[in-house]
C-alpha positions as CSV (number, residue, x, y, z in Angstrom):
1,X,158.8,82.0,55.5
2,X,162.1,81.9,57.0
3,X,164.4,84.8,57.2
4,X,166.6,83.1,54.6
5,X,164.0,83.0,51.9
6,X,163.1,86.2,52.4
7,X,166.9,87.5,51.6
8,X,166.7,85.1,48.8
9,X,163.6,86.9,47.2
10,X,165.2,90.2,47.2
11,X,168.1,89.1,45.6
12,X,166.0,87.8,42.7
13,X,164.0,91.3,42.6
14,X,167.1,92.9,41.8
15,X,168.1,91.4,39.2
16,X,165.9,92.8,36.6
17,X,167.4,96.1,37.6
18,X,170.4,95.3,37.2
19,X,170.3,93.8,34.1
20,X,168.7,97.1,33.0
21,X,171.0,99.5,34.1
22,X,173.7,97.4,32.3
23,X,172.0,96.7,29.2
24,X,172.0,100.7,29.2
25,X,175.0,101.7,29.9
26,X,175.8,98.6,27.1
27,X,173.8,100.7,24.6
28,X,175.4,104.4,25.7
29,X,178.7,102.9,25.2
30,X,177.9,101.3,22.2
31,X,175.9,104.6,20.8
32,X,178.8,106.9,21.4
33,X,181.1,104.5,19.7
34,X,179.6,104.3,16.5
35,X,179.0,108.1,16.9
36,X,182.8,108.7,17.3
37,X,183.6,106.3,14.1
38,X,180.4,108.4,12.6
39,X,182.3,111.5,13.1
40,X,185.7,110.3,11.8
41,X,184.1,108.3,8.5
42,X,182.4,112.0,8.2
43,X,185.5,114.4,8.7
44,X,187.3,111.7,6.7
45,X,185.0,112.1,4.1
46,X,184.7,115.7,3.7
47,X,188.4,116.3,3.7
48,X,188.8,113.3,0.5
49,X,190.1,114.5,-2.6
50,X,188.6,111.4,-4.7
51,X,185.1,112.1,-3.6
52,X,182.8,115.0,-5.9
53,X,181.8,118.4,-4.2
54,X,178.5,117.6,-4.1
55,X,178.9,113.9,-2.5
56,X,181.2,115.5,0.3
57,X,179.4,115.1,3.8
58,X,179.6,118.9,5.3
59,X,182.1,118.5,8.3
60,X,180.4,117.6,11.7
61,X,179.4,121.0,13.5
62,X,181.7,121.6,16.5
63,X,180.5,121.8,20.0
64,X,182.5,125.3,21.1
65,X,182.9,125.9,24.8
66,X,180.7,128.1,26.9
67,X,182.6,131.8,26.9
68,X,183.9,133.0,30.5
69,X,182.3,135.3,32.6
70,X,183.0,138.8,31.5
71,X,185.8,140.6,33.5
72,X,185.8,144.1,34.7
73,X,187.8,145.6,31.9
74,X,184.9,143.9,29.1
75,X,182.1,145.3,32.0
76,X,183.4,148.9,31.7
77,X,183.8,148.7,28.2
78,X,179.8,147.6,27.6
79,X,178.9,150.1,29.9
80,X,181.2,153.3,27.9
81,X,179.7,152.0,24.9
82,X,176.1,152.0,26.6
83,X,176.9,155.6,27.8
84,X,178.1,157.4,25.5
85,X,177.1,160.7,26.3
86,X,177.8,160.7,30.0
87,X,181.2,159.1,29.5
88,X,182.1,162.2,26.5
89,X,181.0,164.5,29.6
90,X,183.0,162.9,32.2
91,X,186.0,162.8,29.9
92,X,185.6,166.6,29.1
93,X,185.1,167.6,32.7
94,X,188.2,165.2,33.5
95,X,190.5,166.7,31.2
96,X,189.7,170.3,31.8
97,X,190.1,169.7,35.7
98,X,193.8,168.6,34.6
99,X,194.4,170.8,32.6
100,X,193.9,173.4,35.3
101,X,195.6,171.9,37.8
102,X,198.4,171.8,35.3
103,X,198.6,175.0,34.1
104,X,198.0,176.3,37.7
105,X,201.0,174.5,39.1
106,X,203.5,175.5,36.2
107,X,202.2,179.3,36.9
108,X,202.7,178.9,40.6
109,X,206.0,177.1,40.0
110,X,207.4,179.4,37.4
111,X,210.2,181.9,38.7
112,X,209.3,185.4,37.9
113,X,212.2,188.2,37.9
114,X,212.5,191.2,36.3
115,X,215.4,191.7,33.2
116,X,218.6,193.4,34.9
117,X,220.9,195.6,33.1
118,X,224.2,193.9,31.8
119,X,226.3,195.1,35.0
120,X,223.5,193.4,37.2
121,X,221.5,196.4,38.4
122,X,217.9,197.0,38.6
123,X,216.6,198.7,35.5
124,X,212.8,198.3,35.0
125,X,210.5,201.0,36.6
126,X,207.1,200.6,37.4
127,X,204.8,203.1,38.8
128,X,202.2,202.6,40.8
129,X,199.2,204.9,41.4
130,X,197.5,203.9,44.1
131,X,196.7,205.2,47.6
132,X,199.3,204.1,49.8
133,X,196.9,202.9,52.9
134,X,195.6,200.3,50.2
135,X,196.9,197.1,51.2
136,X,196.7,195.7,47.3
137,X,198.8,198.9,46.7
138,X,201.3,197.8,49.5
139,X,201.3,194.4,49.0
140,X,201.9,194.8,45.2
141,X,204.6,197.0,45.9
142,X,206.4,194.9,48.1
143,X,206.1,192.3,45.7
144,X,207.3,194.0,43.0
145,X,210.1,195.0,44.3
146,X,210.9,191.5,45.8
147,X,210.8,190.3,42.3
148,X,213.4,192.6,40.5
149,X,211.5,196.3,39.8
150,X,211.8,199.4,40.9
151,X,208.7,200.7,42.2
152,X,207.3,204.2,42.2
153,X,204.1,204.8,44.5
154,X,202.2,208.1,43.6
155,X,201.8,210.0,46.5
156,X,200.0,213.7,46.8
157,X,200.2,214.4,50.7
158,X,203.4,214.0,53.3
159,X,201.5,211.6,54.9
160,X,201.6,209.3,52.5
161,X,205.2,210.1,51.3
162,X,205.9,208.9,55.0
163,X,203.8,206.0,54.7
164,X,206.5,204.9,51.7
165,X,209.0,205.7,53.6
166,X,208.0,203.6,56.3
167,X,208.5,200.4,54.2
168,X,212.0,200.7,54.5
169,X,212.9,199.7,50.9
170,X,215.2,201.3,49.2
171,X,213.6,200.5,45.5
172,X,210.3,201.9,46.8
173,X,209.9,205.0,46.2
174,X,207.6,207.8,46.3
175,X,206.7,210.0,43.2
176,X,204.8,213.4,44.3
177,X,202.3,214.3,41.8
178,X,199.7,217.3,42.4
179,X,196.8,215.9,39.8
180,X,196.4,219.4,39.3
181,X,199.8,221.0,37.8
182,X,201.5,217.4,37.5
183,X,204.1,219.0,35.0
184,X,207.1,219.5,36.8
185,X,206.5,216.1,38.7
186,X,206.6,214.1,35.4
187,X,209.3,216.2,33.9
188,X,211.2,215.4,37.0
189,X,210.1,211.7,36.4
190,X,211.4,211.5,33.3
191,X,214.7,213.0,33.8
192,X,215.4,210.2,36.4
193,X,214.4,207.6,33.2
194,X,216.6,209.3,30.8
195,X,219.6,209.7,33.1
196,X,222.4,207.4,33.4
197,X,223.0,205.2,36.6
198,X,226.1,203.3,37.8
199,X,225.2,200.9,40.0
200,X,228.5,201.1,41.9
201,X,231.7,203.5,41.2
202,X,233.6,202.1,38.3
203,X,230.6,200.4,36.7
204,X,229.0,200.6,33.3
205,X,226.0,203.2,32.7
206,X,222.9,201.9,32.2
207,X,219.4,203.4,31.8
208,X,216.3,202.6,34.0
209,X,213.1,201.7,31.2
210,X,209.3,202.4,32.5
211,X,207.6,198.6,31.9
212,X,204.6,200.1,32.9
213,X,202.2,201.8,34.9
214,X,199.5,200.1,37.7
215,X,195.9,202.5,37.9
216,X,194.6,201.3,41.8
217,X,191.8,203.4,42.1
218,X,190.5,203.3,45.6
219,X,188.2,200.1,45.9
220,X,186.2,201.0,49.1
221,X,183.0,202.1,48.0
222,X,179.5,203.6,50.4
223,X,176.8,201.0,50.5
224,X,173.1,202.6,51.0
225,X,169.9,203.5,49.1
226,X,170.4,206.3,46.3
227,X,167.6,208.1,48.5
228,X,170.3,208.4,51.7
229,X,173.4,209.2,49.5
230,X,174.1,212.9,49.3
231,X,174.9,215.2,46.6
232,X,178.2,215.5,48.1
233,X,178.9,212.1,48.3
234,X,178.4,211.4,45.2
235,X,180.7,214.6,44.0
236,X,183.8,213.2,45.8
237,X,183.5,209.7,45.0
238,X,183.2,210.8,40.8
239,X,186.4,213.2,41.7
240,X,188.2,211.2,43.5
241,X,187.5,208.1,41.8
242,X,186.7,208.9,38.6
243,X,188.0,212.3,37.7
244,X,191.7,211.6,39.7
245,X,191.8,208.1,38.1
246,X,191.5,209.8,34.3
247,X,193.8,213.1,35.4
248,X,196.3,210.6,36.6
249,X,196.5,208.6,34.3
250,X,196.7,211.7,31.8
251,X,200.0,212.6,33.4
252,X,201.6,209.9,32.3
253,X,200.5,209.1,28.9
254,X,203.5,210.9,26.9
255,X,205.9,209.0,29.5
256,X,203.9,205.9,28.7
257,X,204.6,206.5,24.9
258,X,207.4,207.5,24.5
259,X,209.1,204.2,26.7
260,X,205.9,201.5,25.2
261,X,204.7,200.9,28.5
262,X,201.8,199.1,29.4
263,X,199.2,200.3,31.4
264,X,197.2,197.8,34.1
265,X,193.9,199.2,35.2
266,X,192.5,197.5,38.2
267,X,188.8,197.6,39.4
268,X,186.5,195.6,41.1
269,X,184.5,192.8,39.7
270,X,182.1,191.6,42.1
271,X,179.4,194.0,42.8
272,X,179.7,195.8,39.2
273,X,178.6,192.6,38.0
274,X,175.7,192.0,39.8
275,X,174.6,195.4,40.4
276,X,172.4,194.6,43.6
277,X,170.4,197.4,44.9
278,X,172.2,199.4,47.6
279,X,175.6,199.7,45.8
280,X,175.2,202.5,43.3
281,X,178.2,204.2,43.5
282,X,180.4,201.6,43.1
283,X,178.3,199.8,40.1
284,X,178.3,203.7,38.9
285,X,182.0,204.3,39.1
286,X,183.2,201.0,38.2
287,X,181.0,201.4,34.9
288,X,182.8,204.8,33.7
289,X,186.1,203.6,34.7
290,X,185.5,200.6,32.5
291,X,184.3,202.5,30.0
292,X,187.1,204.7,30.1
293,X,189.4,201.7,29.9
294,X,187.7,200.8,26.9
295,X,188.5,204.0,25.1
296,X,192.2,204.1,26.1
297,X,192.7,201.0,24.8
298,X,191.7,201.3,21.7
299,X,193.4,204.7,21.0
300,X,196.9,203.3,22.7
301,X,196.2,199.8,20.8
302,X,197.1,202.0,17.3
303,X,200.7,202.4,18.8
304,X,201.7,199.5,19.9
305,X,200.8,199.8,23.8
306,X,199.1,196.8,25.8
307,X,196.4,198.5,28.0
308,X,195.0,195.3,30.4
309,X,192.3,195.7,33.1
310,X,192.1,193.6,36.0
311,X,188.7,192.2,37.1
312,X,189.2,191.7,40.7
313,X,187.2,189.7,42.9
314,X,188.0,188.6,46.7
315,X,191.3,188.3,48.5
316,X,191.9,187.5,51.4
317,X,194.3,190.7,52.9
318,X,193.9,189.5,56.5
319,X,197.5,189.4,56.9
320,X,198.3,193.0,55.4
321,X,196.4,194.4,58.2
322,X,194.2,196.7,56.0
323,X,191.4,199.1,57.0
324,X,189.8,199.7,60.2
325,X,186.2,198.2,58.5
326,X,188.1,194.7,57.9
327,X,188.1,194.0,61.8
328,X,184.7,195.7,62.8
329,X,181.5,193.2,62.6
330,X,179.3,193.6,59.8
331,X,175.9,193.5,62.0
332,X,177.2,196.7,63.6
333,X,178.0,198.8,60.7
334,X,175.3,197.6,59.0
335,X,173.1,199.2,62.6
336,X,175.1,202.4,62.3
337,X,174.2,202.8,58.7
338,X,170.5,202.2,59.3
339,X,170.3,204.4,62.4
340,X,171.4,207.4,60.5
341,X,168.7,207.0,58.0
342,X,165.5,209.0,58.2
343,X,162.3,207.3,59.5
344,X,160.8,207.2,56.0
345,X,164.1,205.6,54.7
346,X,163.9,202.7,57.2
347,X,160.7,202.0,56.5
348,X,161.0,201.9,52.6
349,X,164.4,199.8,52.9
350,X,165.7,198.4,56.2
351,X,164.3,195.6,55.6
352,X,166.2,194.5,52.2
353,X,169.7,196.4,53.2
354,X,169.7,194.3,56.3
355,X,168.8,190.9,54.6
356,X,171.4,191.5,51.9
357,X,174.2,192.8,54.2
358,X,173.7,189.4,56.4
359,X,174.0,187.2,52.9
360,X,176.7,188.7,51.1
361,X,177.6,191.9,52.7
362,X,180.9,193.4,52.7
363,X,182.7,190.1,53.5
364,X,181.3,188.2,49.7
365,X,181.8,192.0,48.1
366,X,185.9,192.1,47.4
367,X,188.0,191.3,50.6
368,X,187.6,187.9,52.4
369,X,188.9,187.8,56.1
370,X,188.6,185.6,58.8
371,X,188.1,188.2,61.4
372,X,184.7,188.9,59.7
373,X,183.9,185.5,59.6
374,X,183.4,185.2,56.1
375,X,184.6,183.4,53.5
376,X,187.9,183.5,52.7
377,X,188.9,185.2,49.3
378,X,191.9,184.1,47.1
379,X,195.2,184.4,47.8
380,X,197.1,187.3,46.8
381,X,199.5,186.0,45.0
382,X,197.8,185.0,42.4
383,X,197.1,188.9,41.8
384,X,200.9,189.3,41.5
385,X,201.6,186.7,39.5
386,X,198.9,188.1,37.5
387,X,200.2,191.6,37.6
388,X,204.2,190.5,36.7
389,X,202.8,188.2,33.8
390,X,200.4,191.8,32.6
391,X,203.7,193.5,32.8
392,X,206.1,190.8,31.2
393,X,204.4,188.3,28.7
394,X,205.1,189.3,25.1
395,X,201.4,189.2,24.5
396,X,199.4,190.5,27.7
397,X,195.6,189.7,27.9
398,X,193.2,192.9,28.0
399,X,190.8,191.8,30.7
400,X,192.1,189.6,33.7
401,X,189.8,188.0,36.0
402,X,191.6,187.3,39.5
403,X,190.3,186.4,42.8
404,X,188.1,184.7,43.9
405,X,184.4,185.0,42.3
406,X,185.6,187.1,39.6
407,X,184.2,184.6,36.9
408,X,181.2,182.9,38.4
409,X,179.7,186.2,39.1
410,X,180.3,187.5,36.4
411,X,178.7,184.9,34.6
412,X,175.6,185.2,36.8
413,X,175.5,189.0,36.1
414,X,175.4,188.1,33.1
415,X,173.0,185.1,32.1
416,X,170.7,185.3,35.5
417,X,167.7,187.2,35.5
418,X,168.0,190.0,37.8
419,X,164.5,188.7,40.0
420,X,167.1,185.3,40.6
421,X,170.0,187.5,41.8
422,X,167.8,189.8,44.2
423,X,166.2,187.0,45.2
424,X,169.4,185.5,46.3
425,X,170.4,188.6,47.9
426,X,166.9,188.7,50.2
427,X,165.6,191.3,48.3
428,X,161.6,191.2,49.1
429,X,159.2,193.3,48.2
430,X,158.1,196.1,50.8
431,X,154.5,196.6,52.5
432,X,155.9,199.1,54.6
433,X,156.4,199.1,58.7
434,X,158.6,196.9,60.0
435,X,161.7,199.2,60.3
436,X,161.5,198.4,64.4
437,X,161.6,194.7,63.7
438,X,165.0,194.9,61.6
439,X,166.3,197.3,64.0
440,X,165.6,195.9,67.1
441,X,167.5,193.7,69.7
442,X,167.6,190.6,67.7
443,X,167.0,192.7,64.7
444,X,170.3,192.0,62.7
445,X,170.0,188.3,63.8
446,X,167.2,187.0,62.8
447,X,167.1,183.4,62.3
448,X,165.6,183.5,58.3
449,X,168.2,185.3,57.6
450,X,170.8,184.0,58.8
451,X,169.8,180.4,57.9
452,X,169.3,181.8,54.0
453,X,172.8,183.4,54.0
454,X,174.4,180.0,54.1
455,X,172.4,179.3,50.9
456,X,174.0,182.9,49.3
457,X,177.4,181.7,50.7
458,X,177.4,178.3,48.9
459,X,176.3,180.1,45.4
C-alpha cells in the first residue's frame, strides 16, 4: 500500500468523528434553543392575566451569581460577632486608656494660678508645715509660690529660718512656731491675715485669705527588726512624727476656721501598704497619722472644711538634691545597718533584711533616683498639680493617690495574701547560721538575689 492510500484511509477514519462532534454540538444548540423559547413561553405564561392561578406555570428559578470573596471589613465583622467577649474587653480597656490620656493631658495642660486681689496683688496664704531640708517641702514651696500664693514654711530653729531665707523669694516666708507655747506665733499669724496691705503707695487695701494649710510630716523613716530598734528610737520618731504632726496641726485649727481653709495631710503610701517586715515604724506611724486624719475630718467635715490626705508613692527628687542617703549605695547602708546588729540579730534576720533591701529597698520605698540606680519614681509635678487642685477645686477629693506605685500597691496590700507579698520581698524562712554568708565579700551581691530583684522591680 502506497503512501497515498494510506492518507486516504485516515481521512475516511475521521469522518465518523466528525460527524459526531457536529451532530452534538447540532443537538446542544438546538437543546438550548428550545430551552430559551421554554423559558419565555414559561415567564410569559406566569405573568398572563387570561390564564387561572392554578394553571399559571411558577416562574423559571433564577440562576443568581456566586457572591464575592468576603473583604476585610465583612472578615472583622464575622470575627467581632464570633468574639464577643474579648472584643467588649478590648473596647473597655481601649476606652479607659483614652480616657486617661485625655484627662491626663487637659490636667497637665491646664494653667493653674492662684485668685489676685482686685488691684493685682497676691492675696492667698498658704502654710506649710514641713521640715525645710525636705525637698517635697522645698520644691512645693517653690512651686507654690511660682503659681500665685504666698507661702509660709513653719520653721522652729534659726537654722531653718536661714534655710528660707536662702531661697531668695520674697513670698516665701518663714513662720516661727515653738509646738510648745505656739500662742503668740499664731496670734502674730493672724494679725498679718487680718491686716490691710497695699501693694504699692496709692493702691487699694486688700486682705491676704489663708486657702489652706500643707501637714509634711517628715517621710524618712529607720528600716530594721523591732528586736534592733530601741526604746528611744521609737520615743522620738512617735514625738516627732506623730505627737508634733497633731500639736501642729492643733495650732492652727481656730486660724483654719475661722478663714474655711482646707487642710492637706501628706504621708506615705508605699510601705504602709504593704507592711513588709523590717519597717515598723513607719507602717506604725503612718497608721496613727491616718487614723488621726480620719478623725479630723470628720469633726472639720460638720463645718464646712475639706480635710484631703495625700497618698504618696515615688518621686523622682534627683534634681532637688535632697538627703545625703539619696546618693549613698544601698548595698553599703544596708552593711552598716547589719554590722551594728548583735550576733544573735544577724543570725535570726540578716538573711531576709538583706534579700529585701536588694529587691525593693529604699530606692522602690518613696523616692526614685538615678543615682541609686533604681527606678525612677513619678514626676513631681504631678504632686503639685495635685496639691494646687486639693487647694483650689470647689469640691476637693479626701484621699489622693500621687506618685508612682501609690495605687498598684495599694491594691496588692490589699487583695494579696501577705505569704505572696513576703515572698516577693525574699522573705524565707530561717534555719539559723548563715549571718557570715550575707555579710561577707560577695555577701550583699549575691547572684539569687540580684537576679530575683528584677522580678520585684517589674511587679
Amino acid at each position: 500500500m502506497t503512501s497515498d492510500d494510506q492518507h486516504f484511509l485516515d481521512m475516511l477514519s475521521t469522518i465518523p468523528t466528525d460527524v459526531k462532534r457536529t451532530s452534538l454540538q447540532l443537538a446542544d444548540s438546538i437543546d438550548r434553543h428550545f430551552e430559551s423559547v421554554a423559558m419565555m413561553i414559561r415567564e410569559t405564561l406566569s405573568s398572563s392575566d387570561w390564564l387561572p392561578e392554578s394553571a399559571r406555570p411558577s416562574p423559571p428559578p433564577r440562576v443568581l451569581a456566586p457572591p464575592p470573596p468576603p473583604g476585610y471589613y465583612e472578615r472583622m465583622q464575622d470575627w467581632v460577632l464570633k468574639n464577643k467577649a474579648l472584643t467588649t474587653i478590648a473596647l473597655i480597656s481601649l476606652g479607659a486608656t483614652g480616657y486617661l490620656i485625655y484627662r491626663r493631658r487637659k490636667t497637665y495642660g491646664r494653667k493653674r494660678r492662684a485668685r489676685r486681689a482686685s488691684n493685682g496683688a497676691r492675696r492667698e496664704v498658704v502654710v506649710i508645715a514641713g521640715s525645710p531640708n525636705d525637698p517635697i517641702t522645698r520644691t512645693l514651696s517653690l512651686d507654690l509660690e511660682r503659681r500665685g500664693f504666698i507661702v509660709y514654711v513653719v520653721v522652729s530653729t534659726v537654722e531653718e529660718e536661714q534655710i528660707v531665707h536662702n531661697e531668695s523669694r520674697v513670698d516665701i516666708r518663714p513662720l516661727n512656731v515653738d509646738i510648745i507655747d505656739p500662742t503668740s506665733a499664731i496670734e502674730h499669724f493672724n494679725c498679718i491675715l487680718l491686716s490691710p496691705h497695699h501693694a504699692f503707695p496709692g493702691s487699694p487695701p486688700h486682705n491676704l485669705n489663708l486657702a489652706g494649710v500643707v501637714i509634711i510630716p517628715d517621710i524618712t523613716y529607720p528600716s530594721g527588726p523591732v528586736e534592733t530598734t530601741s526604746p528611744a528610737v521609737w520615743s522620738d520618731l512617735l514625738n516627732a512624727r506623730v505627737l508634733g504632726t497633731i500639736a501642729t496641726t492643733q495650732a492652727f485649727l481656730r486660724t483654719i476656721c475661722e478663714f474655711k481653709a482646707r487642710v492637706l495631710m501628706l504621708t506615705p503610701a508605699v510601705i504602709p501598704a504593704l507592711s513588709p517586715p523590717f519597717h515598723a515604724p513607719e507602717s506604725t506611724i503612718v497608721a496613727a497619722l491616718t487614723a488621726f486624719t480620719h478623725s479630723l475630718t470628720s469633726e472639720l467635715t460638720t463645718m464646712g472644711i475639706s480635710v484631703a490626705h495625700f497618698k504618696l508613692g515615688a518621686f523622682d527628687c534627683g534634681t532637688v538634691g535632697g538627703r545625703h542617703y539619696l546618693q549613698q549605695s544601698p548595698s553599703r547602708a544596708t552593711r552598716a545597718d547589719v554590722l551594728a546588729w548583735s550576733a544573735t540579730a544577724r543570725a535570726a534576720y540578716a538573711r531576709n533584711f538583706v534579700a529585701q533591701a536588694q529587691r525593693a529597698g529604699v530606692r522602690g520605698c518613696l523616692f526614685g533616683s538615678s543615682s541609686m540606680g533604681g527606678p525612677r519614681g513619678s514626676s513631681l509635678r504631678e504632686l503639685h498639680n495635685a496639691v494646687f487642685d486639693a487647694l483650689t477645686v470647689k469640691k476637693p477629693q479626701r484621699v489622693w493617690r500621687v506618685g508612682s506605685g501609690s495605687i498598684v500597691y495599694d491594691i496588692v496590700g490589699r487583695w494579696a495574701p501577705a505569704g505572696v507579698v513576703g515572698w516577693m520581698l525574699g522573705i524565707r524562712k530561717v534555719n539559723g547560721g548563715g549571718e557570715e554568708a550575707m555579710l561577707g565579700e560577695n555577701g550583699l551581691n549575691d547572684p539569687e538575689v540580684t537576679t530575683q530583684s528584677v522580678d520585684w522591680e517589674k511587679v
